[in-house]
C-alpha positions as MATLAB code, in Angstrom:
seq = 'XXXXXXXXXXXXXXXXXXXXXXXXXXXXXXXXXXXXXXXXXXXXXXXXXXXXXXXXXXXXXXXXXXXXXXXXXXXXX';
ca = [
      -5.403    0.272  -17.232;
      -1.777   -0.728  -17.977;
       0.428    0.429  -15.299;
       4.117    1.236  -15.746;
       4.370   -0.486  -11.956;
       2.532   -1.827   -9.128;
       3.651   -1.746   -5.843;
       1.822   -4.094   -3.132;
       2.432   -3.346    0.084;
       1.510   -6.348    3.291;
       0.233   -4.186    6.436;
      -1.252   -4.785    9.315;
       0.666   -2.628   12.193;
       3.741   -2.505   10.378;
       4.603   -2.986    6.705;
       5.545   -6.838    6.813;
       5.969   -7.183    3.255;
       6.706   -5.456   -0.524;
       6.443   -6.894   -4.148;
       6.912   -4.499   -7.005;
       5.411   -5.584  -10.878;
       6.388   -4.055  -13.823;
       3.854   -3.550  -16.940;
       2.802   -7.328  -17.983;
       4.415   -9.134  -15.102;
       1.567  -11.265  -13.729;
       0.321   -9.948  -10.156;
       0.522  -12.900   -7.861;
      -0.211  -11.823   -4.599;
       0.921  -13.464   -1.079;
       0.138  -11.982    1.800;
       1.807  -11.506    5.237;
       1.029  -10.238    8.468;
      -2.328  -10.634   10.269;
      -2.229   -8.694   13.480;
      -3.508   -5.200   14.743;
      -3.942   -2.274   12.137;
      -2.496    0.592   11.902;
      -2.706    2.709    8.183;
       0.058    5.418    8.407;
       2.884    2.604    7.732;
       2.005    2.215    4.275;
       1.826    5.906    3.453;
       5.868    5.996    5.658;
       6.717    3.479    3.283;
       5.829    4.887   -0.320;
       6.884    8.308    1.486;
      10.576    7.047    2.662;
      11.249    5.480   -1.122;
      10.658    8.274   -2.874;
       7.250    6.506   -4.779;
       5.127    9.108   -6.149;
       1.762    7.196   -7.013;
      -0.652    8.033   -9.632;
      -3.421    6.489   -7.088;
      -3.192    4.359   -3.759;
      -5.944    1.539   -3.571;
      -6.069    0.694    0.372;
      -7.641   -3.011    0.788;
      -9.077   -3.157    4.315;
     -11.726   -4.056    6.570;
     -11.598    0.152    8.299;
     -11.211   -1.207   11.676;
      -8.723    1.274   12.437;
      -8.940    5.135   13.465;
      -4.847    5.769   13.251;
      -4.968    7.382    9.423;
      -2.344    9.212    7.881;
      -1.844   12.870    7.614;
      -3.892   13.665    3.600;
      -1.650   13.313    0.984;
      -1.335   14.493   -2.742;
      -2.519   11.614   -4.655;
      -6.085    9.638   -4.769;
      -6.782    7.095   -2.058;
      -9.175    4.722   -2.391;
     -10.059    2.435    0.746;
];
């Protein structure tokens, strides 16, 4: 898969972070945040810029019960 962009998103209650890579940029990853989990602030985010993903791949360890209202593209968590 080549990707026009990838947009990473650091979450743990809150969105604490946001890198964006365009097509061939290498994806160097460095996380942020740590504490309590809540999902829905991801989904605000991409929502509130106007980011219409093909797909949304959720890295997580589930423990968390506050998911976000479905939305229109593929989630994988």
């Amino acid at each position: 898969v080549k990707p026009e962009r990838v947009h990473v998103i650091y979450c743990d209650a809150a969105v604490q972070s946001v890198a964006e890579f365009l097509q061939g940029d290498p994806i160097v990853l460095h996380p942020a945040g740590g504490g309590g989990t809540d999902f829905r602030p991801a989904f605000e985010w991409i929502e509130d810029h106007g980011i219409e993903p093909k797909c949304l791949i959720y890295l997580t360890d589930l423990c968390c019960r506050s998911y976000p209202d479905a939305v229109d593209y593929p989630v994988l968590w």
